[in-house]
C-alpha positions in Angstrom: 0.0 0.0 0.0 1.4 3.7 -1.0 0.9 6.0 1.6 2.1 9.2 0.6 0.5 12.5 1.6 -1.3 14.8 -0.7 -1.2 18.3 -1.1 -4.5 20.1 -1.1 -5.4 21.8 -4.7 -6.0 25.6 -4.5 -9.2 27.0 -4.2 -9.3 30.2 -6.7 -11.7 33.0 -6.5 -14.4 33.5 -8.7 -15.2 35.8 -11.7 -18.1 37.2 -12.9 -18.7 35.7 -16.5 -21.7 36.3 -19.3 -25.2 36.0 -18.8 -27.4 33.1 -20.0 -31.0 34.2 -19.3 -33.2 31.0 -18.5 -37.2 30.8 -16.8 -36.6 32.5 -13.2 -33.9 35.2 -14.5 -30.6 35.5 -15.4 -27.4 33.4 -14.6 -24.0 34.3 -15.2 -21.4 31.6 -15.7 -17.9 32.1 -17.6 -17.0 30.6 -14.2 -13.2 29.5 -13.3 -11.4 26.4 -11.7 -7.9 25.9 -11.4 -6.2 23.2 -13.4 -3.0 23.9 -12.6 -2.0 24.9 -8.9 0.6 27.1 -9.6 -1.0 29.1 -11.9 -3.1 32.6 -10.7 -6.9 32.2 -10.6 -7.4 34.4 -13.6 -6.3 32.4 -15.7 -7.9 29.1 -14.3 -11.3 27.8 -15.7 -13.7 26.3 -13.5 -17.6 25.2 -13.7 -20.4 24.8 -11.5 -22.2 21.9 -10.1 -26.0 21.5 -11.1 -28.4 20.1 -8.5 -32.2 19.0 -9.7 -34.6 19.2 -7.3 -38.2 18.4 -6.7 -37.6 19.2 -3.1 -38.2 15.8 -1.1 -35.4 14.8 1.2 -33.3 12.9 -1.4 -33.2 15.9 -3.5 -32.2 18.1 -0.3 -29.6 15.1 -0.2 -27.6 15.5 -3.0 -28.0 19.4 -2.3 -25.6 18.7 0.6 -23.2 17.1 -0.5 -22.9 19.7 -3.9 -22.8 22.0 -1.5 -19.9 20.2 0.1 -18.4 20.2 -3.0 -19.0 23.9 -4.0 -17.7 25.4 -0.9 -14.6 23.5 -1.0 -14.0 24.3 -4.8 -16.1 28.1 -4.5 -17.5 27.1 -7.5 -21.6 28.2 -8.0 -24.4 25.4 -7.2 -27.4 25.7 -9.3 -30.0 24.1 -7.9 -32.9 23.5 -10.6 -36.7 22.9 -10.3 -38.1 21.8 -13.7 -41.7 21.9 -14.0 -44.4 20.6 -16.5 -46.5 24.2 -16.6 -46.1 27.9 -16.6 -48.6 28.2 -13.5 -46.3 26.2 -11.2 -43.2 29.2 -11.8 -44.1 30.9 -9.3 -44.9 28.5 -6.8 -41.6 26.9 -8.0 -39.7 29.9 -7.2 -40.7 30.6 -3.9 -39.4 26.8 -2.5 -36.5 27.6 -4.6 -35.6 31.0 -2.6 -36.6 28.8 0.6 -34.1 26.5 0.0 -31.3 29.2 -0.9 -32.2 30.9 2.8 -32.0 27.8 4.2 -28.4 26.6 2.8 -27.0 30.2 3.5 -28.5 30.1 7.3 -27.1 26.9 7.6 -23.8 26.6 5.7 -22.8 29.9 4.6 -23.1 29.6 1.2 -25.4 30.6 -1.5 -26.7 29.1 -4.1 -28.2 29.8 -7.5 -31.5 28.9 -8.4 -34.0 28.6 -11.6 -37.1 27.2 -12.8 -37.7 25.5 -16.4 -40.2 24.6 -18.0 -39.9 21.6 -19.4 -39.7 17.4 -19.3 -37.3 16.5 -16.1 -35.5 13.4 -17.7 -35.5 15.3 -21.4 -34.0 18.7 -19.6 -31.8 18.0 -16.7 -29.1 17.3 -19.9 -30.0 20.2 -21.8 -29.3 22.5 -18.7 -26.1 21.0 -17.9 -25.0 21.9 -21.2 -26.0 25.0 -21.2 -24.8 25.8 -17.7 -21.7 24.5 -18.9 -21.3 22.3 -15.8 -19.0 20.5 -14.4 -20.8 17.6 -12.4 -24.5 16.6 -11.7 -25.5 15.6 -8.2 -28.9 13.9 -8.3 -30.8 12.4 -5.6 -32.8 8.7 -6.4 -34.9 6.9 -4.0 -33.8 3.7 -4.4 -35.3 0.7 -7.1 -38.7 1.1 -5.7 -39.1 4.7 -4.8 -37.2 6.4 -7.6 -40.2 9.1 -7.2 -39.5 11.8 -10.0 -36.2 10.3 -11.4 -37.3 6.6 -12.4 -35.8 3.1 -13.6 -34.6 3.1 -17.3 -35.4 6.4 -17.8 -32.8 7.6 -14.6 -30.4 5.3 -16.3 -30.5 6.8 -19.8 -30.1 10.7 -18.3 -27.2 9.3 -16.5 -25.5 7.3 -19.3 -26.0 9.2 -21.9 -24.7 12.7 -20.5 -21.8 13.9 -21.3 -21.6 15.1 -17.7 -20.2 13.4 -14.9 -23.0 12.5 -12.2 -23.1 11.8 -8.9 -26.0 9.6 -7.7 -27.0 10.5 -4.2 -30.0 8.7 -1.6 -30.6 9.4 1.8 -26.9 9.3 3.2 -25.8 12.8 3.6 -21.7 13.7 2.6 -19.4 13.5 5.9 -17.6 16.9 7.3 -14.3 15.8 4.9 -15.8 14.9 2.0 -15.0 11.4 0.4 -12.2 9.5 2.4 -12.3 6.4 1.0 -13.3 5.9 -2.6 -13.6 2.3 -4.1 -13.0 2.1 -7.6 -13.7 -1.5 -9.6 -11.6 -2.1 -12.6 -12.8 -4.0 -16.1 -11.1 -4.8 -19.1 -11.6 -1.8 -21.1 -9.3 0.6 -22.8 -10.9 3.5 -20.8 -9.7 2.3 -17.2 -6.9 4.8 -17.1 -9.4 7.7 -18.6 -11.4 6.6 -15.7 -8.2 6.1 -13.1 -7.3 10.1 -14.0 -10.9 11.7 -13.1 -10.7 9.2 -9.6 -7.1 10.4 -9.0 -8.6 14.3 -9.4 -11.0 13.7 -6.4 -8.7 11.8 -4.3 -5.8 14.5 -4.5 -8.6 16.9 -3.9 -10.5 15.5 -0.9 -7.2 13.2 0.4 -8.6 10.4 -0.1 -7.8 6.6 -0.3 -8.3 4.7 -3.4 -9.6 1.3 -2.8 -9.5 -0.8 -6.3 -11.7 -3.7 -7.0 -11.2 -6.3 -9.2 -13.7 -9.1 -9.7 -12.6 -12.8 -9.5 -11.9 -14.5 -12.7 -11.9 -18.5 -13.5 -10.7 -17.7 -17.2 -7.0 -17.6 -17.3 -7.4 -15.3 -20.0 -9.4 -12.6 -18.3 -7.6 -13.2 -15.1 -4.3 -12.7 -16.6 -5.9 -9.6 -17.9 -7.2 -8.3 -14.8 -4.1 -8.9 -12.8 -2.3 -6.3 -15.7 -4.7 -3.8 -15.4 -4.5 -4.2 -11.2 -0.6 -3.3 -11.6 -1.7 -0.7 -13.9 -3.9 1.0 -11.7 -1.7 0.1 -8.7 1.6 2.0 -10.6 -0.6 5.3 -11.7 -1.8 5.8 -7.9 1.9 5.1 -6.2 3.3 7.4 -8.8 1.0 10.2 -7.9 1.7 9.7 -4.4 -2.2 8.5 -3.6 -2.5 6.5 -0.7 -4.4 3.0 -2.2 -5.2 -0.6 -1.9 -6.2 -3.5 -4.0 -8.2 -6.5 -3.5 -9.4 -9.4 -5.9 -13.1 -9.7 -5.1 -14.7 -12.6 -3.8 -17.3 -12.3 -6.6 -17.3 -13.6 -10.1 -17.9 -11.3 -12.8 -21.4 -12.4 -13.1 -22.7 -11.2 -10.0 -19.4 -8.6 -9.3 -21.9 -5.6 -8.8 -22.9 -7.6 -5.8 -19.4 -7.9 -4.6 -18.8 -4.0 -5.5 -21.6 -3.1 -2.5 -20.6 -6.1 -0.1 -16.8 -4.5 -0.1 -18.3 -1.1 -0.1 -19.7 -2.0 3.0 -17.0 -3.7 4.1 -14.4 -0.9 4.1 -17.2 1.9 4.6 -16.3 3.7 1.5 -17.7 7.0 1.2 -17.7 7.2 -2.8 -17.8 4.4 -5.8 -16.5 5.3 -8.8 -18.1 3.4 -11.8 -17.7 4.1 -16.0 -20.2 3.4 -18.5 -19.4 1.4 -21.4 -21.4 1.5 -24.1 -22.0 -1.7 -25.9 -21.7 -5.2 -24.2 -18.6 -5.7 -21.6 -15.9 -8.5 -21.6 -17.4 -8.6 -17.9 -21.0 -7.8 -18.2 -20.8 -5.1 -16.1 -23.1 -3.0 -18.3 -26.3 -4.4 -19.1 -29.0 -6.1 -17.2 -29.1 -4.5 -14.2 -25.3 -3.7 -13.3 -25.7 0.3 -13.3 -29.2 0.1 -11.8 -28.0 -1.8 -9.1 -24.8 -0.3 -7.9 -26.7 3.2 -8.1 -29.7 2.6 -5.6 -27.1 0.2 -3.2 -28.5 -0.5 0.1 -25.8 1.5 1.9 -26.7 4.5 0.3 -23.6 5.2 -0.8 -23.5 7.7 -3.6 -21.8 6.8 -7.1 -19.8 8.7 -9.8 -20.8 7.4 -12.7 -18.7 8.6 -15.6 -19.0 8.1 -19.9 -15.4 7.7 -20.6 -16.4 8.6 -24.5 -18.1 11.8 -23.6 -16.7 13.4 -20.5 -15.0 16.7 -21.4 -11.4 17.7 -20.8 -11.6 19.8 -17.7 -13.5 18.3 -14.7 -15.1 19.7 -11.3 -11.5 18.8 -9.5 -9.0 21.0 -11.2 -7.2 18.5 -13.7 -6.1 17.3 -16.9 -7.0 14.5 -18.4 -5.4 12.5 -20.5 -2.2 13.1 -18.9 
C-alpha cells in the first residue's frame, strides 16, 4: 500500500462571466477552476455543479453534498426545479428562494436557483449543457421509490450525458468529503481515462483509493485483470495516492454484488463506476449492473462517468489525459 501524503489543490476565487438568461432570471457563468495549482486564478477555468430538485429529502440530499463540494471548490451550485406548466413558476420559485435561505443560514453559502419549464428526464441534460457544468449531483430513491427520477429512464439521463453524475440517496456527505473511494476495474481501454478523473477527487479530498477487481476462473481474463490491477496500482503510487487492492470474492457475473458487499466492508464514502457502451468482456453494463450499484442499500453515492463523452476539464481541477 502507498501512503504518501497529498497536497491540497487551491481554491481560486471566482469571476463574474456572461449571462445566460433562463425561466426565473438570469445566470451568469464564464466561471473559473484551477487546473493547474501554480498558476493565478485568472487564468484558471472552472464550472459549477448542477443540482435537480423536486424538493423531497433525497433531493435536499444531494443538495448537501454539492454543497460540500462547492464550498470547497467556490465554485456556484445551481440548484434546478423543472416543471411541466407555466402556472407552477411561481410557486416553484418561492421553494426555490426557501431553499437558498436555508443553505445560507445553515452553511454559509449561496446558491443559484432557476425554474424551467420543461420534461425533467429530457431537460436535466439540456441545462447541464448549457450551464456548462461540471458535475451533476442527483438524488434517487432507491429501485422502488425512484419518485421523479425513475428506472430506465434515470439510467438513460445518466448514461448518456456527457456530464459526470453523482447519484445520491438518503446518506448525507461526511464533514471531509470522500475518504475512501472504491473504484472496480474491467477490461476496457478507458480504465486509465477513468483512473485520471478518480485520482482528481482523491488529490482533492485526500482520499484513499480502494481498487476492485472481480474474481476471474478464465485464465485469459484473469491474466488480464491482474495487468490492469498493476496498472492501476503504478498510476496511484506514482502520484503519491495512498491505495489498496483486493481481488473480489465475486465472479464477474454477480461482481456488482461484490462491489456493495466490499463497499460495506471498508465503509467507503464514494464508488466510482464508467459506462461502457456496448456489451462488456465482464457484463458489467447491461442487465441491471448500473441500476444496481446506483440505488445500493448502503446509500452510498456513485460517480458514474462516460469515458467517451466526458470533457477535458473536470469539477477537480485536472487534466486528463495526462
Amino acid at each position: 500500500m502507498c501512503v504518501g501524503k497529498m497536497d491540497q489543490m487551491p481554491i481560486p476565487a471566482p469571476q463574474e462571466g456572461n449571462e445566460r438568461a433562463c425561466e426565473g432570471g438570469s445566470q451568469g457563468f464564464s466561471l473559473i477552476f484551477g487546473a493547474n495549482k501554480n498558476q493565478p486564478p485568472a487564468a484558471m477555468a472552472k464550472r459549477p455543479i448542477l443540482v435537480p430538485t423536486d424538493f423531497s429529502e433525497v433531493a435536499d440530499t444531494a443538495l448537501n453534498h454539492a454543497v460540500m463540494l462547492g464550498k470547497r471548490a467556490e465554485t456556484d451550485v445551481y440548484l434546478a426545479h423543472i416543471v411541466e406548466d407555466k402556472k407552477n413558476v411561481d410557486e416553484g420559485r418561492k421553494k426555490l428562494q426557501k431553499a437558498k435561505e436555508e443553505i445560507q443560514k445553515e452553511d454559509n453559502f449561496e446558491i443559484k436557483t432557476l425554474v424551467r419549464v420543461g420534461d425533467i428526464l429530457e431537460d436535466i441534460g439540456d441545462l447541464a449543457s448549457e450551464l456548462d457544468a461540471a458535475l451533476v449531483v442527483m438524488g434517487t430513491k432507491g429501485l422502488r421509490g425512484l419518485q421523479w427520477i425513475t428506472g430506465g429512464g434515470a439510467l438513460r439521463v445518466v448514461t448518456g450525458s456527457k456530464v459526470p453524475y453523482i447519484i445520491t440517496q438518503k446518506k448525507k456527505i461526511g464533514p471531509e468529503g470522500y475518504d475512501d473511494i472504491l473504484v472496480p476495474l474491467d477490461l476496457h481501454k478507458e480504465t486509465k481515462q477513468k483512473l485520471s478523473l478518480v485520482a482528481d477527487a482523491s488529490v482533492y479530498f485526500d482520499s484513499r483509493v480502494h481498487i476492485l477487481v472481480p474474481k476471474e476462473r478464465d485464465e485469459f481474463l484473469r491474466n488480464k485483470l491482474e495487468r490492469n490491477m498493476k496498472y492501476a496500482s503504478r498510476f496511484f503510487e506514482d502520484k503519491g495516492i495512498p491505495y489498496t487492492t483486493k481481488i473480489s470474492e465475486y465472479d464477474s457475473d454477480d461482481f456488482d454484488d461484490g462491489i456493495i458487499a466490499y463497499a460495506k466492508e471498508i465503509d467507503v464514502d464514494l464508488i466510482s463506476i464508467m459506462n461502457i457502451p456496448g456489451i462488456s468482456l465482464l457484463n458489467l453494463i447491461g442487465g441491471n449492473f448500473v441500476q444496481n450499484v446506483i440505488t445500493n442499500d448502503a446509500q452510498i453515492p456513485v460517480l458514474v462517468l462516460n469515458p467517451k463523452e466526458i470533457t477535458h476539464i473536470n469539477i477537480f481541477g485536472a487534466y486528463m489525459g495526462r
